[in-house]
C-alpha positions, -999 to +999 in steps of 0.1 A: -094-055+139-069-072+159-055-092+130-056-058+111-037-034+132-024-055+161-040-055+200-048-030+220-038-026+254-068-005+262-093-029+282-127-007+282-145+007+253-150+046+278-111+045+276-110+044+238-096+084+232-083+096+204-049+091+214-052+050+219-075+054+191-043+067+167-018+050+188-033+017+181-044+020+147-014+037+126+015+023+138+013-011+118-001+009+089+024+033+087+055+011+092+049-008+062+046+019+043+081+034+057+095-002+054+084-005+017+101+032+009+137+018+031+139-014+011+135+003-024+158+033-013+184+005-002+183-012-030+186+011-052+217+027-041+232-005-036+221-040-058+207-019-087+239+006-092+257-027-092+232-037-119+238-008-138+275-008-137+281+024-111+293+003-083+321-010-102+330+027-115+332+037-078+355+011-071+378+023-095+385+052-071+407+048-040+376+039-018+370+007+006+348-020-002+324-011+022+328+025+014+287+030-006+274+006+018+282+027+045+273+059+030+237+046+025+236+034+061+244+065+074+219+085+050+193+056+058+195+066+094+199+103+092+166+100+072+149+083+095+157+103+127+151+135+105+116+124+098+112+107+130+116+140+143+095+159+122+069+133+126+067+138+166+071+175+164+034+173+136+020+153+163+031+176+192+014+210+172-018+190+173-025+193+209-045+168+215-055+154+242-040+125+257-007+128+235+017+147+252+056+148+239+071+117+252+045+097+236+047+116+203+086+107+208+077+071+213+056+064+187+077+088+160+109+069+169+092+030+172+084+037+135+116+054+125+135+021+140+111+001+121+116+021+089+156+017+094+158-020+103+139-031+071+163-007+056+188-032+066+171-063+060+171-052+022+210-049+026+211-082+036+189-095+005+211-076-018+239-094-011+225-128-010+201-122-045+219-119-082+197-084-096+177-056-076+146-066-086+152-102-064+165-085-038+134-062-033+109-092-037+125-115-007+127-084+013+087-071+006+081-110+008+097-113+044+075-081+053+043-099+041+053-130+055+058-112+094+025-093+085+011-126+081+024-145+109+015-116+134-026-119+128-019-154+141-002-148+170-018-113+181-053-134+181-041-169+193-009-161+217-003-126+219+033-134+236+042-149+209+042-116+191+072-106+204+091-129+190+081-109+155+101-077+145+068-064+130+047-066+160+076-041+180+060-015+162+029-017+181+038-033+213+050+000+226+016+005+231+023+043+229-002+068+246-013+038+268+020+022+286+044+039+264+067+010+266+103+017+250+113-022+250+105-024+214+124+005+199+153-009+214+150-045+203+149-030+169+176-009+168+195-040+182+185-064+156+191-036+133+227-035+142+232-072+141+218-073+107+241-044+096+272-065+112+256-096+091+259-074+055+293-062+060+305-101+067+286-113+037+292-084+015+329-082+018+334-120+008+320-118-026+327-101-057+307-066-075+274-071-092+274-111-079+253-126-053+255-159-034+221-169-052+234-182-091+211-164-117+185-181-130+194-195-167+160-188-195+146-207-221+165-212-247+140-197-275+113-174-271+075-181-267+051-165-291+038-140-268+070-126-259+077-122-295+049-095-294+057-063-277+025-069-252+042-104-246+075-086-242+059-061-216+036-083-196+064-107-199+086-076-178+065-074-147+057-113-143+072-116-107+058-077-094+021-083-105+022-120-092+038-103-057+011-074-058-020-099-064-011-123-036-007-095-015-039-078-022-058-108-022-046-115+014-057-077+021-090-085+006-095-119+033-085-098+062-111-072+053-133-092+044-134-113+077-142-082+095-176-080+077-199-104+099-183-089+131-187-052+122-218-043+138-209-062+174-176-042+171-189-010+165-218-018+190-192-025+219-181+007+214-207+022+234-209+057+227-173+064+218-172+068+180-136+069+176-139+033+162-168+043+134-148+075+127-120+055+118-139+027+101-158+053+078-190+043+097-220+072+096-237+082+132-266+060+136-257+041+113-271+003+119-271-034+110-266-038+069-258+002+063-235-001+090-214-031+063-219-008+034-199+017+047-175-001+065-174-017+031-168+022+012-138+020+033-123-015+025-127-007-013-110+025-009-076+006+004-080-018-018-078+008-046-050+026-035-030-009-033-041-013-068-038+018-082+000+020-064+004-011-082-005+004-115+014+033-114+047+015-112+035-007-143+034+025-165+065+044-146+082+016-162+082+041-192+102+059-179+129+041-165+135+019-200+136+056-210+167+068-180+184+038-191+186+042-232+166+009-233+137+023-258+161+036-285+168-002-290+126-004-294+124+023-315+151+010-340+122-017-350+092-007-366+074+003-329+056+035-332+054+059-304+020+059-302+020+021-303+046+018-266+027+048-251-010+028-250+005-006-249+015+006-210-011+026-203-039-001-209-015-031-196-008-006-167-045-001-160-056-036-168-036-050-145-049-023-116-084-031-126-075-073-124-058-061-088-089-047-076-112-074-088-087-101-070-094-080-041-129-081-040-127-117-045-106-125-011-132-105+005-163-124-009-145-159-003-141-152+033-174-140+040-191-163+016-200-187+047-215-158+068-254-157+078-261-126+058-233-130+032-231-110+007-236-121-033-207-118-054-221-093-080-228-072-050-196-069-043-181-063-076-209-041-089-198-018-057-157-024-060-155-021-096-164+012-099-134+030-084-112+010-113-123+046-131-103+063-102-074+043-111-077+053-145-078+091-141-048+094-116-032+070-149-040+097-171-021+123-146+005+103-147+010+099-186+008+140-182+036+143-164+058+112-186+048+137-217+058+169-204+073+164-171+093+129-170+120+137-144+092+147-125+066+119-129+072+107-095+050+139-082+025+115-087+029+095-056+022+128-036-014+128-052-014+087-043+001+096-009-029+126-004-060+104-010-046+076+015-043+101+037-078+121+031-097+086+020-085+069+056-074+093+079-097+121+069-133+110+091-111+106+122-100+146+115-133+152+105-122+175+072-143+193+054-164+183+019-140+206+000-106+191+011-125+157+010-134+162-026-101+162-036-098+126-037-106+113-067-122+081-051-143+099-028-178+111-047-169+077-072-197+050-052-222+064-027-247+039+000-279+039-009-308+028+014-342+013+009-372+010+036-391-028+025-423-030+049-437-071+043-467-086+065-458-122+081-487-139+089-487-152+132-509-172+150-530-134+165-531-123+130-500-103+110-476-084+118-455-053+096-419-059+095-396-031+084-365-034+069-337-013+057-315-026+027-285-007+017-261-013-014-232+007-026-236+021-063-217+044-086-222+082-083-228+075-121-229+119-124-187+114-109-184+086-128-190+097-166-170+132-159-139+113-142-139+088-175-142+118-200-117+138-180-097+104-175-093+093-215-088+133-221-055+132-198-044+099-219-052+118-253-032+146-242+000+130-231+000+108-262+001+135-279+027+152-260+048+118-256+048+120-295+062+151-298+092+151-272+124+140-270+137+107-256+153+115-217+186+098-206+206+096-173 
């Protein structure tokens, strides 16, 4: 848990409220989430319009250099006190015990900072990488690279966390010390970052970077002559990015497993912990793993599924940039492009779940009571379906609605929120429902009674195995309804009009 979400600075289990409960869980989780959404924001308003050739129509005008830079600085930071804001104000018409405003304040504005420095950190990567799509990878990189570093140190030497911009996100230890050290550290390292990109930035020339470009192979493999080759060929350096990280997810879950029932047990009586860990009341020894397990697949398939959902909104932006009507000047059918991405897009979510499974059966493969490999698969597997439906929602909207296909990451951002959040808030079955993933795998439990023979004679033993399946009634009506969405938008994808702009 520590290596998860960071330390705690409650000491007993009787103290462990709600509030140090959400204080010490979401921070982490939900800065890397804000820091993802800054560096893609940053980088597209700045590398990739330089990419595309808007930079250099700007600079036609009488503006400075540093005229768009700074306009997306200041936007980057009203965004992030706006929702800062709004975030403490949600937490604040709660009323919750143990939260009152000043901590809301604190732990809205820690995340805000966060959300804004790694805003600035891509700035810096844009100016030092050639194309956007570098400049996002070293900056998600250095993320998963802090991420990394901080399990270490939060476990071994937590003092040494401090010397990691990540870990200030949780070392204000808000609704326990409330310490405002952090925030500004951030903002301070955010600010010499900022002074870093202007210095940088207003030494070199538009659409370069201090990195050369990397020079290709002068002719063309076989695969890439195919148009699968050509679109696999596309996405090389996201889905290598996306498996390592997901793999890493799956080893830090997956160490948690032979530990699960001592850390639920040290609990004591507060359930805040199992609430938050998808663990049932009374829940004990091997059913206690299985759901703690229902819960690690459930990330893992949102990481995947985010994963394959920017593999097929790829459409789309060939589309915005007038890229398909070179395609479509060769013999490439419509129907052809349109299920070449949707089955790369979900192949590759599928291969990102299995890889996630794997980290967690490597890791635990060593443990007493370690769990088999098709175990784990025949469980993890199953919410690849899942994957596939919110796919098919999402070829809707590229057939009928493609300026709007982005509405899709409010579905994604809904089940993260329902699937992980929603056992601490205790929701009910019917808002719980509406995540796709939920009613996909369900534990089920079996009583064994065996005689073992002892010197007096034999005794009964009793015990309880438990093993996640596929709610196979979920599973058969989300495929039908899943391969019905695709059916539909091919259809409609083959009817419409190419988008530009």
């Amino acid at each position: 848990m520590v290596a998860l979400f960071g330390p705690t600075a409650v000491k007993h289990a009787t103290d462990f409220t709600a509030a140090s409960a959400f204080g010490g869980i979401m921070p982490l989780m939900t800065v890397v989430v804000f820091a993802v959404v800054s560096i893609i924001y940053v980088v597209n308003r700045t590398r990739k319009e330089e990419d595309e050739g808007i930079a250099e129509l700007l600079r036609s005008f009488q503006i400075g250099k540093l005229a768009n830079t700074t306009a997306v600085v200041i936007e980057l930071l009203l965004l992030h006190i706006i929702m800062s804001l709004a975030l403490a104000g949600s937490l604040a018409a709660q009323h919750v015990a143990g939260m009152p405003l000043s901590s809301n304040l604190l732990f809205s504005f820690s995340i805000g900072a966060q959300g804004f420095l790694w805003g600035i950190v891509a700035l810096v990567m844009m100016n030092i990488f050639p194309d956007a799509g570098g400049a996002k990878g070293a900056s998600i990189g250095i993320l998963g690279t802090l991420y990394i570093l901080r399990m270490y140190s939060d476990i071994k030497a937590e003092s040494l966390s401090w010397l990691n911009p990540l870990s200030w996100s949780y070392l204000t230890d808000a609704y326990v010390k409330d310490n405002w050290l952090p925030v500004i550290l951030t903002l301070l390292l955010a600010a010499i970052l900022l002074a870093l990109s202007y210095l940088i930035e207003i030494n070199r020339d538009v659409t370069a970077g201090y990195l050369p470009e990397g020079n290709g192979k002068a002719h063309a493999g076989f695969l890439l002559k195919t148009f699968t080759g050509f679109t696999l060929r596309q996405q090389r350096t996201a889905t290598i990015g996306w498996l390592l990280g997901i793999f890493v997810m799956g080893i830090t879950y997956g160490s948690m497993i032979g530990q699960i029932g001592n850390l639920i047990g040290s609990a004591g009586s507060n359930n805040y912990m199992s609430r938050a860990m998808g663990i049932t009341e009374h829940a004990t020894g091997n059913v206690m793993t299985q759901d703690f397990l229902m819960t690690v697949y459930l990330v893992i398939s949102l990481l995947s599924v985010c994963f394959a959902v920017t593999s097929l909104q790829r459409i789309v932006s060939e589309e915005r940039h007038n890229r398909l009507e070179q395609l479509y000047s060769m013999p490439l059918s419509r129907t052809k492009l349109y299920l070449t991405y949707t089955v790369i897009a979900w192949v590759l979510g599928a291969l990102a779940q299995f890889i996630g499974i794997l980290g967690i059966y490597l890791v635990q493969m060593g443990n007493k009571n370690a769990l088999s490999f098709g175990t784990l698969l025949s469980g993890g597997m199953v919410s690849a379906i899942g994957t596939l439906f919110i796919l098919g929602l999402l070829g809707l909207l590229i057939a009928y609605l493609p300026r709007l296909s982005s509405l899709i990451w409010a579905y994604i951002g809904f089940s993260f929120f329902i699937g992980v959040i929603g056992n601490m808030l205790n929701l009910s079955n019917n808002i719980m429902n509406l995540d796709i993933y939920h009613n996909l795998t369900k534990v089920t439990t079996k009583t064994v009674h065996a005689l073992s023979k002892t010197a007096t004679g034999y005794d009964l033993n009793v015990h309880v195995n438990s093993q996640i399946v596929a709610n196979w009634s979920s599973f058969w009506m989300i495929l039908i309804l899943s391969l019905v969405f695709v059916i539909i938008g091919l259809i409609g994808y083959r009817r419409r009009d190419i988008i530009s702009g």
